[in-house]
Each structure stands twice: as C-alpha cells, then as structure tokens.
C-alpha positions as CSV (number, residue, x, y, z in Angstrom):
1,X,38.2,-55.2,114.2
2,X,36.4,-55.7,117.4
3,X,38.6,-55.7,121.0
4,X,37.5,-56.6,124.4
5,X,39.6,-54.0,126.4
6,X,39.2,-55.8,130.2
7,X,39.7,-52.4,133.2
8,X,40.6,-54.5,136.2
9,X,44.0,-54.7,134.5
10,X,43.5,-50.7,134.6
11,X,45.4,-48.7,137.5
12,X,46.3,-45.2,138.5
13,X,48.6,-43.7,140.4
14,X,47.2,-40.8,142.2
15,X,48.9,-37.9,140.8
16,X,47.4,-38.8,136.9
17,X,44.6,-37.7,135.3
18,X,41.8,-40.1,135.1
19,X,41.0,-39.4,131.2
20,X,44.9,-39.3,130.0
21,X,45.6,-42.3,131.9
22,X,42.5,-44.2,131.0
23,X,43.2,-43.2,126.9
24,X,46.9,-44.5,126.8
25,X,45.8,-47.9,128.8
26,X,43.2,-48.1,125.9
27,X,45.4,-47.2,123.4
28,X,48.3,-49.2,124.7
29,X,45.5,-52.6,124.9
30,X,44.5,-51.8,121.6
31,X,48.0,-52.2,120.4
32,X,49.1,-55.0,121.9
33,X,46.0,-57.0,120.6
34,X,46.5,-55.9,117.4
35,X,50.2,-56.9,117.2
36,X,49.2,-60.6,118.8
37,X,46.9,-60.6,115.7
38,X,49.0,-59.6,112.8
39,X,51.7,-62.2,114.9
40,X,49.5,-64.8,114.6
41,X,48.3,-64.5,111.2
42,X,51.4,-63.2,109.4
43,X,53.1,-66.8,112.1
44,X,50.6,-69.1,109.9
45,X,51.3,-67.5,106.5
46,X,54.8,-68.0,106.7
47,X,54.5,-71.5,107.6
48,X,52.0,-71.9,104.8
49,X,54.3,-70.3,102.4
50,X,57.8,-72.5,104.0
51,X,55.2,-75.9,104.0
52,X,54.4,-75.2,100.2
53,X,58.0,-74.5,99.2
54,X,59.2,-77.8,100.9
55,X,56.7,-79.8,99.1
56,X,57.6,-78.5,96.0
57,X,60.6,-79.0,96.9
58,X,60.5,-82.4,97.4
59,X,58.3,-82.9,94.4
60,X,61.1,-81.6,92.1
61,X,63.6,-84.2,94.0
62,X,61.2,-87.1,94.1
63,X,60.5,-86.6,90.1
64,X,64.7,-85.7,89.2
65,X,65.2,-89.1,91.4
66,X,62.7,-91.6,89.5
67,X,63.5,-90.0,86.1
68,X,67.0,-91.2,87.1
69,X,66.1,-94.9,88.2
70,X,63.9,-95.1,84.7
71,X,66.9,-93.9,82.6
72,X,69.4,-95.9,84.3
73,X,66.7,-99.1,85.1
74,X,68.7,-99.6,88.3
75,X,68.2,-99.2,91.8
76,X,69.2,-99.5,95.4
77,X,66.5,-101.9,96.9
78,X,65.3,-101.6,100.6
79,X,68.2,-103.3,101.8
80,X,71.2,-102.4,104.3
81,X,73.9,-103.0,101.1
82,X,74.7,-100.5,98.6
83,X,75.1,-103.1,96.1
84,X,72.4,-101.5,93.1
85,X,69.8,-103.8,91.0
86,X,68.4,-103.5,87.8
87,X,64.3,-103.5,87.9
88,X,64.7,-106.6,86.2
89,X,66.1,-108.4,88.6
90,X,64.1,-106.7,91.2
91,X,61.1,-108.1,89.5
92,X,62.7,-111.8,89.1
93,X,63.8,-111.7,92.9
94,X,59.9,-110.9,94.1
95,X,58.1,-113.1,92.1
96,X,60.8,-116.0,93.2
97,X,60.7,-115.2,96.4
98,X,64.1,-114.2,97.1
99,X,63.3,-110.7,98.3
100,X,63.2,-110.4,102.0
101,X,59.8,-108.0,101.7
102,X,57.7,-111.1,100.3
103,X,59.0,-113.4,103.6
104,X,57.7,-110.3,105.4
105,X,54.9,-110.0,103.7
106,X,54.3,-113.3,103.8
107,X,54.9,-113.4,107.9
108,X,51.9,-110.8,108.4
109,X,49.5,-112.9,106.2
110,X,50.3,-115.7,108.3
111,X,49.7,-113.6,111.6
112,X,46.2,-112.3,110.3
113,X,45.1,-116.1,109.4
114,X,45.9,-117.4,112.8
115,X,44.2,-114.3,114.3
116,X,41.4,-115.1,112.1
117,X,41.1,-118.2,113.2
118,X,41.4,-117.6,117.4
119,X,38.6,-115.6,116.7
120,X,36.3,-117.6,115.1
121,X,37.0,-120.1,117.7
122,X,36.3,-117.7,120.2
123,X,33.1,-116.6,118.6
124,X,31.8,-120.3,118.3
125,X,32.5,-120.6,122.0
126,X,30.6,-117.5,122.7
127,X,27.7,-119.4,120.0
128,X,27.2,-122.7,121.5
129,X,27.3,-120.6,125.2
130,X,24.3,-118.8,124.2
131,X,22.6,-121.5,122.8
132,X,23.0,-124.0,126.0
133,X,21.6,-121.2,127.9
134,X,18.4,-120.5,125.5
135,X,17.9,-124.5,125.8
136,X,18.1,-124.2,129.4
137,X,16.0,-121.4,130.0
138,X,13.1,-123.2,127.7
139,X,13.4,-125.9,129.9
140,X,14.5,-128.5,126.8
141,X,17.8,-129.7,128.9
142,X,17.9,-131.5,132.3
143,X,18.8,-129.9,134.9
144,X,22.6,-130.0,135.3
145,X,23.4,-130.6,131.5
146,X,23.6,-127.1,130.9
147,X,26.9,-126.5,133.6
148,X,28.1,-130.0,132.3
149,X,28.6,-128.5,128.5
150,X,29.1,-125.4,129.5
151,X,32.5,-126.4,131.6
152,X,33.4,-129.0,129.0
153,X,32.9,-125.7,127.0
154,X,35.2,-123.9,129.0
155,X,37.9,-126.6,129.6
156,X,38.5,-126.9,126.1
C-alpha cells in the first residue's frame, strides 16, 4: 500500500521534539488512510453481499408466487379489484378486447401513427423547400415563383 502523507497539515508546538512529533503525525496519517480504505472496501462488500441476498431473495418469492398462479391457474390481473381470473379467461378477455391493457395498447399505436404521419408531412415540406430553391438557384423558375410556392408552402 502506497500513502501520500501531505506536511502542511503537520504542526508543532514548541516544546516537542521534531522527530517524535513528526513520527506520530505519520503514524497517526497512516492510520487514518488506512481505516478510510478498509471503510470503503469492507462499505461495498457488504452492500454486494445485502444486494445478492435480496435478489435471491426475490428470486425464491417471484418462483414460490408463479408456481402458485400455475397450480391454481388463477390470478389477480392488473386491475384496481381483487376479484381473481383464471388464465383462461384472461386469455379470452385480450384477444376480445375486453381487457383495458389492449385499449391502452391500442391508444399508443394510435399516437405513434399520427406522429408518424406529422412527420412525414413535415419532412415533405422540408423536400419540396429544397427543391424550389435548387430550381431557383439554376435559374429554371421565374423570378418570383420561388416565394410564391414557397408561402403557399408555408401557409398550408
């Protein structure tokens, strides 16, 4: 083990010796660095050891608690009631569409389409901008056409 011992944190009074006072500073340093260490490491082997523990922990909870759904086929679904289903029925309410998940479901593919869909608008905006411009720059439209399609553009 290496330690950086720092003497500006190093005082003494005048009626010490330099060399005893200067070998318990040392000494004293040396200590207190090494505790901080073994604090530190022994700190994050204890939380390694509690972290493993609760994970197998919840391991052994999660397995006793779908052993129990499989041997009694029902279930408490992701709803607010306590009223239990069988899987079954769970299965016949998702594929019908009676289970609130698959309106919810349902709701988010319905937000990604329209979002789709502004921005493919947007991007053809951004298209047909570029290419008035290119066709202006050439020289292939009149002068004036380009800010003509180009707020028509923008107006829509």
């Amino acid at each position: 083990m290496k330690f950086a011992i720092d003497i500006k944190d190093f005082w003494l009074d005048q009626e010490s010796d330099l060399k005893p006072a200067l070998k318990n500073h040392i000494v004293n340093t040396v200590v207190q660095k090494m505790y901080e260490r073994l604090e530190n490491k022994t700190q994050v082997a204890i939380e390694t050891l509690i972290k493993e523990r609760i994970n197998e922990l919840i391991d052994e909870e999660m397995d006793k608690f779908v052993s129990e759904v499989v041997a009694s086929r029902k279930f408490k679904p992701y709803t607010y009631s306590d009223k239990t289903i069988t899987i079954e029925e769970h299965i016949t309410n998702r594929i019908s569409g009676k289970d609130t998940t698959s309106s919810i479901n349902e709701a988010i593919k319905t937000a990604g389409v329209k979002f789709g869909e502004q921005i493919k608008e947007r991007y053809d905006s951004v298209f047909a901008s570029k290419i008035i411009d290119q066709l202006e720059k050439s020289g292939l439209l009149k002068e004036g056409v380009a800010k003509i399609l180009l707020n028509e553009k923008n107006g829509d």
